[in-house]
Backbone atoms as SQL, in Angstrom:
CREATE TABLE atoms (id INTEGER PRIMARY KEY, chain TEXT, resi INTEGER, resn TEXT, atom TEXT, x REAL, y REAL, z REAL);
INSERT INTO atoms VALUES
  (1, 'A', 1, 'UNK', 'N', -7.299, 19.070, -12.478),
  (2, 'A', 1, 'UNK', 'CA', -6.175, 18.351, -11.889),
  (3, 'A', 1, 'UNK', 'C', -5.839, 18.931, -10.513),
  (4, 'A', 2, 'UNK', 'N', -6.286, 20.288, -10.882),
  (5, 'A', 2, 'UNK', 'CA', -5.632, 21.128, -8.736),
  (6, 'A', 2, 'UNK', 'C', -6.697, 20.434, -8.083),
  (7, 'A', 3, 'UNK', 'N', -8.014, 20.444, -8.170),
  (8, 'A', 3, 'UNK', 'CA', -9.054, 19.916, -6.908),
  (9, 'A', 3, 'UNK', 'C', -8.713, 18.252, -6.711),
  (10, 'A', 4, 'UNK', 'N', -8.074, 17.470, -7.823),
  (11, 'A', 4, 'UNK', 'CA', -7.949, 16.199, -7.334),
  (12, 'A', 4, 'UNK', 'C', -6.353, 16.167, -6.604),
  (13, 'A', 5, 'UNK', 'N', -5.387, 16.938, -6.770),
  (14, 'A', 5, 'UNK', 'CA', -4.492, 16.703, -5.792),
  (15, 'A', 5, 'UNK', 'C', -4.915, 18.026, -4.535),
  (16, 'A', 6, 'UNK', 'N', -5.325, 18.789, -4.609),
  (17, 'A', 6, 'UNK', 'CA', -5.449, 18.968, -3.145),
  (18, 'A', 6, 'UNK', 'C', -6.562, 17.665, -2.117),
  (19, 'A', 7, 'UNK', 'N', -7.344, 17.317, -2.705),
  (20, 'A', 7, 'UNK', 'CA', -8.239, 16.188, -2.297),
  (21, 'A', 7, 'UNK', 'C', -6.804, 15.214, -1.764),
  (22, 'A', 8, 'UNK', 'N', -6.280, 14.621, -2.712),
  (23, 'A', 8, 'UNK', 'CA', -4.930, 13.625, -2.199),
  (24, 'A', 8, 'UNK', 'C', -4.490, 14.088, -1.027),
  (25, 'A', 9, 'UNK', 'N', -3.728, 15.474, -1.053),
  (26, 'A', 9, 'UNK', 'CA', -3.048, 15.859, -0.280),
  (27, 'A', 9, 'UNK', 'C', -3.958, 16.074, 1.086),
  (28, 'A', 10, 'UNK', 'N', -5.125, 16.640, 0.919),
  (29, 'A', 10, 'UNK', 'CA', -6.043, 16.602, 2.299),
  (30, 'A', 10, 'UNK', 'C', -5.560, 15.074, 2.738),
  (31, 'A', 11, 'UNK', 'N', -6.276, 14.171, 2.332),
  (32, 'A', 11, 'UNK', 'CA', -6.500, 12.879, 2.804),
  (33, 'A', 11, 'UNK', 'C', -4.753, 12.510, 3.243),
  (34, 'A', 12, 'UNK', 'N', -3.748, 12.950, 2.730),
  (35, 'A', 12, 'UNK', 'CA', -2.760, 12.610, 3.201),
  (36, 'A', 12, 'UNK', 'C', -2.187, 13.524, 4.608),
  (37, 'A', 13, 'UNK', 'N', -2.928, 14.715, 4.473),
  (38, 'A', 13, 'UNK', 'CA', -2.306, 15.340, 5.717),
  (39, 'A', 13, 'UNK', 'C', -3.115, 14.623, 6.980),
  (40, 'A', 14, 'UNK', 'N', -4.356, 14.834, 6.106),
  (41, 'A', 14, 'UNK', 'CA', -5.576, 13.949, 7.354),
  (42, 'A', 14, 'UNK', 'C', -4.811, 12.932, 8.416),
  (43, 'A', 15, 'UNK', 'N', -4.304, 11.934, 7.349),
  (44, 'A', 15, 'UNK', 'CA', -3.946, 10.261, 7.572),
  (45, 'A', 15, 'UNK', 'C', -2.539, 10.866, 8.626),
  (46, 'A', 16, 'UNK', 'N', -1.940, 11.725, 8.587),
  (47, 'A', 16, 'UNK', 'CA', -0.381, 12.629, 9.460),
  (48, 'A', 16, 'UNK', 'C', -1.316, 12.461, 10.733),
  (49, 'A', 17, 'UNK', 'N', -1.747, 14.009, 10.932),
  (50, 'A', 17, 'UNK', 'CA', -2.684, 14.537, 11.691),
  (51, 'A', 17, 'UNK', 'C', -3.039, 13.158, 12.591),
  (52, 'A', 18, 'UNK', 'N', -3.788, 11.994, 12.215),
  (53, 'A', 18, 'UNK', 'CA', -4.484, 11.242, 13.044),
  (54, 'A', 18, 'UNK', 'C', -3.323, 10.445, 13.590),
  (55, 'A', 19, 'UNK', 'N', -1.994, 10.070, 12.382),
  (56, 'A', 19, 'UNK', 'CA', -1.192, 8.905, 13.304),
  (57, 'A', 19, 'UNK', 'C', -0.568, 9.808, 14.126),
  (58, 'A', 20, 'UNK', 'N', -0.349, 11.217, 14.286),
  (59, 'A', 20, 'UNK', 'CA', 0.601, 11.713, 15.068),
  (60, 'A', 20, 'UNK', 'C', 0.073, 12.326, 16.560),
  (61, 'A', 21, 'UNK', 'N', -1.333, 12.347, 16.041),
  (62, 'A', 21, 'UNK', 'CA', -2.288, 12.542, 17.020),
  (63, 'A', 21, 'UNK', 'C', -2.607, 11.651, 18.549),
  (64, 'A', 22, 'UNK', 'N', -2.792, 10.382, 17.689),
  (65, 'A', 22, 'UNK', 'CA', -3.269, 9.352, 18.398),
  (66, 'A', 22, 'UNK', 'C', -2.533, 8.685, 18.542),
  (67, 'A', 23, 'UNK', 'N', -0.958, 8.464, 17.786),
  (68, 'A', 23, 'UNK', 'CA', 0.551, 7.351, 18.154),
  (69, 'A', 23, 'UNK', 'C', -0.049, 6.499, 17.412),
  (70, 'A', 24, 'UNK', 'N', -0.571, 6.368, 16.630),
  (71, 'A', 24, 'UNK', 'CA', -0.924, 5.296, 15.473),
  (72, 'A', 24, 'UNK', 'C', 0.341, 4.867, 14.947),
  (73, 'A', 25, 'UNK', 'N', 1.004, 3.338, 14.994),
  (74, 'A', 25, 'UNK', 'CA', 2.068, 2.957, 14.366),
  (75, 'A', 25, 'UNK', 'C', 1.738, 2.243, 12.953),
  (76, 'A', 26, 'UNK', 'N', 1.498, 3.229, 12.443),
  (77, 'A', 26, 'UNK', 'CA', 0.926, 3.368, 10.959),
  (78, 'A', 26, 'UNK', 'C', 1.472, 4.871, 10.279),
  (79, 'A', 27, 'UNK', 'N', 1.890, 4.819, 9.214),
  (80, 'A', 27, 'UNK', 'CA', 2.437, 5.858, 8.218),
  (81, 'A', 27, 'UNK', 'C', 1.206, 6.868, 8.163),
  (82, 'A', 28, 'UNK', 'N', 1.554, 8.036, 8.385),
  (83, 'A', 28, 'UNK', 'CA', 0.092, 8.795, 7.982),
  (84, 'A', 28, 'UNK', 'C', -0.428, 8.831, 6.423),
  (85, 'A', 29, 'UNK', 'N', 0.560, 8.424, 5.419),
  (86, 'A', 29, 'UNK', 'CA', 0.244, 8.291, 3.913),
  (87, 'A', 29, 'UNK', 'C', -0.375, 6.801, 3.841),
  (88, 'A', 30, 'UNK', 'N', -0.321, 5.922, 4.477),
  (89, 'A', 30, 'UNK', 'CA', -1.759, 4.407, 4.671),
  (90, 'A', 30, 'UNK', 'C', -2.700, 4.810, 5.415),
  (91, 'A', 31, 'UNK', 'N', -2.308, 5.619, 6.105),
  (92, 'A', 31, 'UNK', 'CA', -3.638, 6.133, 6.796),
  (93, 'A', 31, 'UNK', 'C', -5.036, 7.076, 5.563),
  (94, 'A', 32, 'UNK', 'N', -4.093, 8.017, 5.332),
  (95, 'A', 32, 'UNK', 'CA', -4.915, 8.792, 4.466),
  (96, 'A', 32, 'UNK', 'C', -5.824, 7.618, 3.195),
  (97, 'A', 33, 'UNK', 'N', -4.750, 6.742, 2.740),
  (98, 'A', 33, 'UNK', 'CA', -5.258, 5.747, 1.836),
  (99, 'A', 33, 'UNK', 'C', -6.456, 5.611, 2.291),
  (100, 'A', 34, 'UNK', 'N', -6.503, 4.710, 3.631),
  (101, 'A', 34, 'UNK', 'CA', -7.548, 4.163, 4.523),
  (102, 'A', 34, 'UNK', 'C', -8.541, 5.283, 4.408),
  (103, 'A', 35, 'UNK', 'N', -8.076, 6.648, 4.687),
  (104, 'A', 35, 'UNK', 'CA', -9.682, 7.035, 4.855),
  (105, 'A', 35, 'UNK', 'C', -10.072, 7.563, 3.063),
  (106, 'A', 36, 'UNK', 'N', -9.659, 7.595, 2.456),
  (107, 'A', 36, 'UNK', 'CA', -10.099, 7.722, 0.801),
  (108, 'A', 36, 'UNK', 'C', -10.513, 6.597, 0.924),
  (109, 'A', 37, 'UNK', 'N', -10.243, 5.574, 1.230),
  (110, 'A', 37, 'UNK', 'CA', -11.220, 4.171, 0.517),
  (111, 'A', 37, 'UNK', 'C', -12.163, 4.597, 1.263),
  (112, 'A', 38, 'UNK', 'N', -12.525, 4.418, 2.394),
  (113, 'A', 38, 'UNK', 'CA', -13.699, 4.542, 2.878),
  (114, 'A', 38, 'UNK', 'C', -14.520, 5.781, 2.686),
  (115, 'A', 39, 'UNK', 'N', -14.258, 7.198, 1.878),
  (116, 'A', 39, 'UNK', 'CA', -15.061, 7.711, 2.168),
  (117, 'A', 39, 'UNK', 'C', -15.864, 7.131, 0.399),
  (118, 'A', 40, 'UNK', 'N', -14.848, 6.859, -0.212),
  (119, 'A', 40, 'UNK', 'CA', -15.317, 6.396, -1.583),
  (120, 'A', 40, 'UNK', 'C', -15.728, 5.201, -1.481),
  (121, 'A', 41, 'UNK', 'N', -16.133, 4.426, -0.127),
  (122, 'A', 41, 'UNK', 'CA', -17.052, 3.089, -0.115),
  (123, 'A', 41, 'UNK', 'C', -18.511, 3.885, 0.009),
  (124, 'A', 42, 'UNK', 'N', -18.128, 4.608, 1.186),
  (125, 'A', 42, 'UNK', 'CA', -19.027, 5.276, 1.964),
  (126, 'A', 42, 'UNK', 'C', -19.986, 5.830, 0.425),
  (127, 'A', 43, 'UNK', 'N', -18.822, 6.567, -0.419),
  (128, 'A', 43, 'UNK', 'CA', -19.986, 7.342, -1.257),
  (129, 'A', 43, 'UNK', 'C', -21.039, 6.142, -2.491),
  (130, 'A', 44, 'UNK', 'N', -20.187, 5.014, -2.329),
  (131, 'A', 44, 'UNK', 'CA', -20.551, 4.211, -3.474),
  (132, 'A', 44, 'UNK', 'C', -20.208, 4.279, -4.881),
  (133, 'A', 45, 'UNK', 'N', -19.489, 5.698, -5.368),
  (134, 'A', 45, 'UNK', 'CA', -19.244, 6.465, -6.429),
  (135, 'A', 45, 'UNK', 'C', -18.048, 6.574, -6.317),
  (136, 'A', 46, 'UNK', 'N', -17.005, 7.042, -7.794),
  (137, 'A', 46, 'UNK', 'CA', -15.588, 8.132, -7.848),
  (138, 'A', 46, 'UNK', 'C', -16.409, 8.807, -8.611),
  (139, 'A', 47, 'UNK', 'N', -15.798, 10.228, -7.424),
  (140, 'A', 47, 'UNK', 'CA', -16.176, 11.493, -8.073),
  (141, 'A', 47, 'UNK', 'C', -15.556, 11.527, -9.110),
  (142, 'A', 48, 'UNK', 'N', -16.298, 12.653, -10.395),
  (143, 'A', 48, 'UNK', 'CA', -15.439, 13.035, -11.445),
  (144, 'A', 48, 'UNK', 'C', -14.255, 13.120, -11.239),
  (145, 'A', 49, 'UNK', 'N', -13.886, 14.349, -10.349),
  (146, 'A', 49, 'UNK', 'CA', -12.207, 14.968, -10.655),
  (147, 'A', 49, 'UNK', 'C', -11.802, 13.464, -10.558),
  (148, 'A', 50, 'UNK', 'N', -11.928, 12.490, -9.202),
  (149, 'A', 50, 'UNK', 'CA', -10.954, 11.352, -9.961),
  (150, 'A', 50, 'UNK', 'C', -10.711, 10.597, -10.526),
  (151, 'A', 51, 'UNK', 'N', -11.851, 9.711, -11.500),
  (152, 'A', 51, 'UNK', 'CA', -11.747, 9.670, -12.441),
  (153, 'A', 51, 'UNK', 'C', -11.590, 10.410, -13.957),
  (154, 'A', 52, 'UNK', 'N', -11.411, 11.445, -13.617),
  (155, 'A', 52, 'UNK', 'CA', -10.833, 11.966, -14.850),
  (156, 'A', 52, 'UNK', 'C', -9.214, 11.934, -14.551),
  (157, 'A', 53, 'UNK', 'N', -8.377, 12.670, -13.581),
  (158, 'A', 53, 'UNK', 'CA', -7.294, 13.271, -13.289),
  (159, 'A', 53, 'UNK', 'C', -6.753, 11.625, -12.933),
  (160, 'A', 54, 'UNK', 'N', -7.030, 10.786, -12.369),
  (161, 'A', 54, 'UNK', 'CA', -5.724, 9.858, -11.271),
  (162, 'A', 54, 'UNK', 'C', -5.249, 8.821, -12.227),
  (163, 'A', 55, 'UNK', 'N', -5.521, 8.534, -13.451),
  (164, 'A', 55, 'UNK', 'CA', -5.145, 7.609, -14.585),
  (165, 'A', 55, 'UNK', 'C', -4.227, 8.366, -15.021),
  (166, 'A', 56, 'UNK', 'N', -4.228, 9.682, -15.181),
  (167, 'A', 56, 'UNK', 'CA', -3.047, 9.911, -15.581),
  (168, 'A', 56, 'UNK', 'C', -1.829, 10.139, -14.757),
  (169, 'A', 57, 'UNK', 'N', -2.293, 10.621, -13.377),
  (170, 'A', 57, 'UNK', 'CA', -1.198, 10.345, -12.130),
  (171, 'A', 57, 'UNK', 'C', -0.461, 9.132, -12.455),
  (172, 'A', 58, 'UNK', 'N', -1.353, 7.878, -12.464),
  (173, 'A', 58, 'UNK', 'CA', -0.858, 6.696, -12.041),
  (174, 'A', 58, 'UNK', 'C', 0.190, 6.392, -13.041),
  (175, 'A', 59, 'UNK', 'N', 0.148, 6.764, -14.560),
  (176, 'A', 59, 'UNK', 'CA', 1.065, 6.875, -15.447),
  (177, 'A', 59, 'UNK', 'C', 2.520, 6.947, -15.077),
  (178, 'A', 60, 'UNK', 'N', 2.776, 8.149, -14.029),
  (179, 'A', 60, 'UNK', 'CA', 3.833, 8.029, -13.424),
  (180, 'A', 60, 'UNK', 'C', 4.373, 7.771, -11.999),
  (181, 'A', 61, 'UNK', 'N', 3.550, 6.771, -11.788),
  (182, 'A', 61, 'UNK', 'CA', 3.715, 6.255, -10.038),
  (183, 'A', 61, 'UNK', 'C', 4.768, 5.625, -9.963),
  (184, 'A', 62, 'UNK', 'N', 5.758, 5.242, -11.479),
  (185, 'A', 62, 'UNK', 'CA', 7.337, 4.818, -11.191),
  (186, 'A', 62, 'UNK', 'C', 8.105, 5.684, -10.623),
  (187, 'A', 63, 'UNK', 'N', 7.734, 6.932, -10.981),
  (188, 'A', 63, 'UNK', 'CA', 8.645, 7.998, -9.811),
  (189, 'A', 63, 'UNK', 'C', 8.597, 8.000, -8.480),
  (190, 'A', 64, 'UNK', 'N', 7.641, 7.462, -7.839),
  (191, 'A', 64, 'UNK', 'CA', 7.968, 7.415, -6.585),
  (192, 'A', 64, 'UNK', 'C', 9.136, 6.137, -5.860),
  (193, 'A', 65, 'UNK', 'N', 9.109, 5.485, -6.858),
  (194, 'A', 65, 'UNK', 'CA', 10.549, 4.530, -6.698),
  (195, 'A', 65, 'UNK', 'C', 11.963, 5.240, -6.496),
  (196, 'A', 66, 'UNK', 'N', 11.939, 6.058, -7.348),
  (197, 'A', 66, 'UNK', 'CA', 13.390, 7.197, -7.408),
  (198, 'A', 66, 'UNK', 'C', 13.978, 7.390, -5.948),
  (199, 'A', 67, 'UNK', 'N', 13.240, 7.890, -4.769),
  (200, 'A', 67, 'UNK', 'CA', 13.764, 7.701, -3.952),
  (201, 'A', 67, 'UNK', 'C', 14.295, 6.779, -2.756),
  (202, 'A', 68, 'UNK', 'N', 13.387, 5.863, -3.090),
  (203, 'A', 68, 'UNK', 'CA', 13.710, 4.524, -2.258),
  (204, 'A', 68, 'UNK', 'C', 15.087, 4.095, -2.886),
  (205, 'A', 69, 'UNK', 'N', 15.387, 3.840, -4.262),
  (206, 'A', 69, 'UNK', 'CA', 16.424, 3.810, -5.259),
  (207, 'A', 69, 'UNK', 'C', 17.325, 4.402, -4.417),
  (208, 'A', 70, 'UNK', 'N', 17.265, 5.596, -4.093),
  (209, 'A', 70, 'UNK', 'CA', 18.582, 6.634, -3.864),
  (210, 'A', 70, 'UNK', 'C', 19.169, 6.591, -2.484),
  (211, 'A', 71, 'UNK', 'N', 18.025, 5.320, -1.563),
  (212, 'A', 71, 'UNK', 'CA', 18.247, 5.822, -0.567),
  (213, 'A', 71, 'UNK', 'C', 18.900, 4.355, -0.158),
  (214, 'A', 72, 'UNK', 'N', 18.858, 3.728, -1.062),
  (215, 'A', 72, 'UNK', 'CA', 19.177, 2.094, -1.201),
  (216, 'A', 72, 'UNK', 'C', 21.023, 1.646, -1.639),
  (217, 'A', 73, 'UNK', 'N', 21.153, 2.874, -2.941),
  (218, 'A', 73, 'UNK', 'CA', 22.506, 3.041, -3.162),
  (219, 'A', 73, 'UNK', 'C', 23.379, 3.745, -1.632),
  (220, 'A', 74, 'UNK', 'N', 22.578, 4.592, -1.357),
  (221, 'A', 74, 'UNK', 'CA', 23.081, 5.984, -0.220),
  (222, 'A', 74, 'UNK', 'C', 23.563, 4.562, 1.274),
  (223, 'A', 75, 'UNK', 'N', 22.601, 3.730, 1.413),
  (224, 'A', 75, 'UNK', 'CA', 23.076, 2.765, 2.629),
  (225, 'A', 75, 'UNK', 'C', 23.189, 1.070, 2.160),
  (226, 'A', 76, 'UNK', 'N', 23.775, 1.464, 1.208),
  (227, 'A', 76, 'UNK', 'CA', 24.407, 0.046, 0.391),
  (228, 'A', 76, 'UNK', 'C', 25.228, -0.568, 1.187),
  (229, 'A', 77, 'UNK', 'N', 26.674, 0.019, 1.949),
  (230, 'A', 77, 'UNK', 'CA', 27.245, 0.068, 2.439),
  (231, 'A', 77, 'UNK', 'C', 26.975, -0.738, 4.011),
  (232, 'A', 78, 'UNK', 'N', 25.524, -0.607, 4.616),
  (233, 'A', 78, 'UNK', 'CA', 24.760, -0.658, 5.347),
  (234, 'A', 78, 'UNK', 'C', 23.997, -2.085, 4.878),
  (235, 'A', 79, 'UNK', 'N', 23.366, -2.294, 3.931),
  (236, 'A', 79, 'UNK', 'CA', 22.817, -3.254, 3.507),
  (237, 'A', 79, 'UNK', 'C', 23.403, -4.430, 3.600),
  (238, 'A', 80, 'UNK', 'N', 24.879, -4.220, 2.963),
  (239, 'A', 80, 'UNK', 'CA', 25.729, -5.272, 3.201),
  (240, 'A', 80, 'UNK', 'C', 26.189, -5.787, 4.251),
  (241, 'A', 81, 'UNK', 'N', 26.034, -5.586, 5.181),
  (242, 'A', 81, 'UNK', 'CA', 26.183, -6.142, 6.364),
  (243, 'A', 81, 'UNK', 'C', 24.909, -6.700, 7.222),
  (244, 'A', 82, 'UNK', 'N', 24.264, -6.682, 6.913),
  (245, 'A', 82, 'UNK', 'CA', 22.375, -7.167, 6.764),
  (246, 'A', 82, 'UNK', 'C', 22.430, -7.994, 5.542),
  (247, 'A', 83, 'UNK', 'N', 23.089, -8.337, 4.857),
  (248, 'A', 83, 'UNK', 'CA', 22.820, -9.500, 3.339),
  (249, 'A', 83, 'UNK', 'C', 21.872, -10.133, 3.995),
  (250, 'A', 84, 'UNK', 'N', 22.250, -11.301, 4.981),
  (251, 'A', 84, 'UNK', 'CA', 21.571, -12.543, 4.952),
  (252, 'A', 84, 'UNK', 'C', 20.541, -12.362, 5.904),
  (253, 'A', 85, 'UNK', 'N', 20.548, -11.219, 6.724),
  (254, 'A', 85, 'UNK', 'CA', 19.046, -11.627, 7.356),
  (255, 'A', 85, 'UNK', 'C', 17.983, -10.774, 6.351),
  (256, 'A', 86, 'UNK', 'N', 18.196, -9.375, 5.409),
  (257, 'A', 86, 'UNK', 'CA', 17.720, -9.304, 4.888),
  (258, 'A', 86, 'UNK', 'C', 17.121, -10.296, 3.742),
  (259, 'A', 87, 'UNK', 'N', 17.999, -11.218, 3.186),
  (260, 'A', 87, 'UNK', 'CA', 17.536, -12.234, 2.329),
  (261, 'A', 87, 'UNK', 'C', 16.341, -13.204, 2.995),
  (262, 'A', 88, 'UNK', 'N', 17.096, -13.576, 3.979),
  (263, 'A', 88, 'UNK', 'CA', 16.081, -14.492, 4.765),
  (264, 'A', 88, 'UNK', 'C', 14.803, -13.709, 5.321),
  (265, 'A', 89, 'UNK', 'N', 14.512, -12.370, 5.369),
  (266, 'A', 89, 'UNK', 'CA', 13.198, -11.746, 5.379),
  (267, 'A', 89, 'UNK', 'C', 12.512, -12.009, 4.503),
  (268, 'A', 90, 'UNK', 'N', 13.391, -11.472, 3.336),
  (269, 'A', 90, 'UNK', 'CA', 12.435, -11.523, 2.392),
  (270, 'A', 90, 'UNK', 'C', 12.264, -12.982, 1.643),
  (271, 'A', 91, 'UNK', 'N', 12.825, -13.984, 1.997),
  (272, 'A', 91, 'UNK', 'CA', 12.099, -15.032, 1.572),
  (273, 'A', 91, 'UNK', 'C', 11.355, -15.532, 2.611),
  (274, 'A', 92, 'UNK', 'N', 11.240, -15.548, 3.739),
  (275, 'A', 92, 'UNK', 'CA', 10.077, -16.149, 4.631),
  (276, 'A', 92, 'UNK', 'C', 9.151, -15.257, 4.074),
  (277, 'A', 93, 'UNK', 'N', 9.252, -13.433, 3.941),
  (278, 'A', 93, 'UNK', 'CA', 7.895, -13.012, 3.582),
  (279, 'A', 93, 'UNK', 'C', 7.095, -13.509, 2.504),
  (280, 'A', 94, 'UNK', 'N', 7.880, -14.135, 1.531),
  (281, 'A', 94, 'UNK', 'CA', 7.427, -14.643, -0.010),
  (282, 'A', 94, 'UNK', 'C', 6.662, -15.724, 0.462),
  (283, 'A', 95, 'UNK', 'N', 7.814, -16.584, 1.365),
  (284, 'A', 95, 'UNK', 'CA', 7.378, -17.882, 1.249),
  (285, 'A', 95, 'UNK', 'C', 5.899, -18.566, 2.129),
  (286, 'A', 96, 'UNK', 'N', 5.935, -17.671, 3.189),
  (287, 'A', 96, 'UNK', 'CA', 4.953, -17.954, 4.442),
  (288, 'A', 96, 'UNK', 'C', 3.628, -17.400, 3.500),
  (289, 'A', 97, 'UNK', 'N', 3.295, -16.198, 2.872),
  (290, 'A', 97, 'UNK', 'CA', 1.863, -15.985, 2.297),
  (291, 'A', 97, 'UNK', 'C', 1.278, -16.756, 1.413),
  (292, 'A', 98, 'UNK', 'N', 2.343, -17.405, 0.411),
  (293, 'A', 98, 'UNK', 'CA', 2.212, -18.397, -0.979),
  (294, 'A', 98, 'UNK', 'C', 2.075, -19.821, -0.069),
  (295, 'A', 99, 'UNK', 'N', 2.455, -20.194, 0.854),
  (296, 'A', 99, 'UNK', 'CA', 1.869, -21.365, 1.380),
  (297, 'A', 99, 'UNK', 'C', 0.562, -21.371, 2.027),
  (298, 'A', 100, 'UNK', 'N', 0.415, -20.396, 2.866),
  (299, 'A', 100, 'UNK', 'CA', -0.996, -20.031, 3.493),
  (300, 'A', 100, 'UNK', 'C', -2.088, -20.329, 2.074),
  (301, 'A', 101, 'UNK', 'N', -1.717, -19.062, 1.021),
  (302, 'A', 101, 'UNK', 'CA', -2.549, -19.069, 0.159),
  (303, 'A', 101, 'UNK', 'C', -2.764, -20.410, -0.286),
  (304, 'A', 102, 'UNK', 'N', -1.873, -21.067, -1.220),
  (305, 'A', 102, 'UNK', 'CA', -2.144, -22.146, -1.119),
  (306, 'A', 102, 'UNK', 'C', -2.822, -23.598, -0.198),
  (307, 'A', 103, 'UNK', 'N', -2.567, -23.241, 0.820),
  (308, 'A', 103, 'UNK', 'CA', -2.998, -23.970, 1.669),
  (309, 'A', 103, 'UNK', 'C', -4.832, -23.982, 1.609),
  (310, 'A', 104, 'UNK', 'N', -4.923, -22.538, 1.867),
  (311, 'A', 104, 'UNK', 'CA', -6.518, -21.826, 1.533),
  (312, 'A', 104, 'UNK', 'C', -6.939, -22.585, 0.715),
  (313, 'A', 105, 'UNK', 'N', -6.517, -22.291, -0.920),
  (314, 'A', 105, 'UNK', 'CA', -7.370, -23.031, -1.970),
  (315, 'A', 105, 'UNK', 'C', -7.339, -24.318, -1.888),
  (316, 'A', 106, 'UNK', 'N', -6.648, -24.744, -1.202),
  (317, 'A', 106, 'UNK', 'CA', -6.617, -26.652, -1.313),
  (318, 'A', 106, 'UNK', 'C', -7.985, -26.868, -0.517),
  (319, 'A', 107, 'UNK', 'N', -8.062, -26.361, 0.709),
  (320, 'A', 107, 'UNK', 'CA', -9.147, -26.677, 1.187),
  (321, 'A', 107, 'UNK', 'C', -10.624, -25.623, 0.968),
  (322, 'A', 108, 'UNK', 'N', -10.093, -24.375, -0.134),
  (323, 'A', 108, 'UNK', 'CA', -11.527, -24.086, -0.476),
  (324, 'A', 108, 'UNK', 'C', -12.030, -24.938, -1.890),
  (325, 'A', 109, 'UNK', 'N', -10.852, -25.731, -2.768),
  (326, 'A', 109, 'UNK', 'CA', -11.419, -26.466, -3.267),
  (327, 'A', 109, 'UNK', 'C', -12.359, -27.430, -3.125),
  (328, 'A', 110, 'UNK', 'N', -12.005, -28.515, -1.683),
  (329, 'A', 110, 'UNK', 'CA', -12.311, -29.474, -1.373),
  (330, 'A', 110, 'UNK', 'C', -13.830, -29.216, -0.727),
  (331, 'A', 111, 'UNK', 'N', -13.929, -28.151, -0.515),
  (332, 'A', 111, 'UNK', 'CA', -15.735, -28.484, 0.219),
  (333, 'A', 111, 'UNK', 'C', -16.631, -28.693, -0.953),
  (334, 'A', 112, 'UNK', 'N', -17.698, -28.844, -0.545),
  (335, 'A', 112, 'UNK', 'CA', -19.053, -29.542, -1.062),
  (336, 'A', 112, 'UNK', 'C', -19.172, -27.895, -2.118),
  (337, 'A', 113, 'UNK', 'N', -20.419, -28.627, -3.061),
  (338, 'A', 113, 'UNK', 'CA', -20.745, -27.162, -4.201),
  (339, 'A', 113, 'UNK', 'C', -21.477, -26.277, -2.612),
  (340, 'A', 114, 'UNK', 'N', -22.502, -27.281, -2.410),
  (341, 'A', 114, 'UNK', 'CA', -23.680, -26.552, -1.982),
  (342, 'A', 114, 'UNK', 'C', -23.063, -25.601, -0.986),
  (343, 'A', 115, 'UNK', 'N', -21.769, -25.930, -0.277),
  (344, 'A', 115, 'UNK', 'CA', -21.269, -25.134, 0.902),
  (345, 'A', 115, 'UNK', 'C', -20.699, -23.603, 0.552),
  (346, 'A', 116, 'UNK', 'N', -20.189, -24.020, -1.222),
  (347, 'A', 116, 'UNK', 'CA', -20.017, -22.349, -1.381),
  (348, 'A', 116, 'UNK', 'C', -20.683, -21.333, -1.884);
């Protein structure tokens, strides 16, 4: 379990290191993501340690909610005065991908067999 979270934690300091490096307006923890996928495209394989160790990580990946939670009550106060454009974010964000998508399958239905 130590060699698969220091591995995490590399790839997460990594993913720091490069956005803070280069002004990447990207989180250095998507960054690090980014380069774990790729080195695990790259390898074609998951190494042991992570498949043994990250199923059981993932068991408790509800904890990382806890603080968004805390930080949500903490500027509630704050929120409320943002109600409606926050609402209206988050329904254009819902609404604009579920139409695209949809839109997609209507017309990946409609082509010919031979075309797909």
């Amino acid at each position: 379990m130590l060699e698969t979270l220091i591995w995490l934690i590399g790839y997460y300091l990594a993913g720091e290191f490069l956005a803070r490096t280069f002004a990447i307006p990207l989180p250095g923890s998507v960054l690090g993501m980014l380069l774990l996928f790729a080195t695990l495209c790259i390898r074609r394989n998951i190494p042991d340690t992570f498949r043994d160790h990250v199923p059981p990580l993932m068991q408790h990946l509800s904890l990382l909610f806890i603080p968004s939670g805390v930080g949500a009550v903490l500027l509630s106060a704050r929120l409320a005065e943002h109600a409606f454009s926050l609402a209206a974010v988050l329904a254009l964000s819902t609404l604009i991908p579920l139409i695209a998508c949809a839109w997609l399958l209507k017309r990946l239905l409609k082509l010919p067999k031979e075309a797909k």
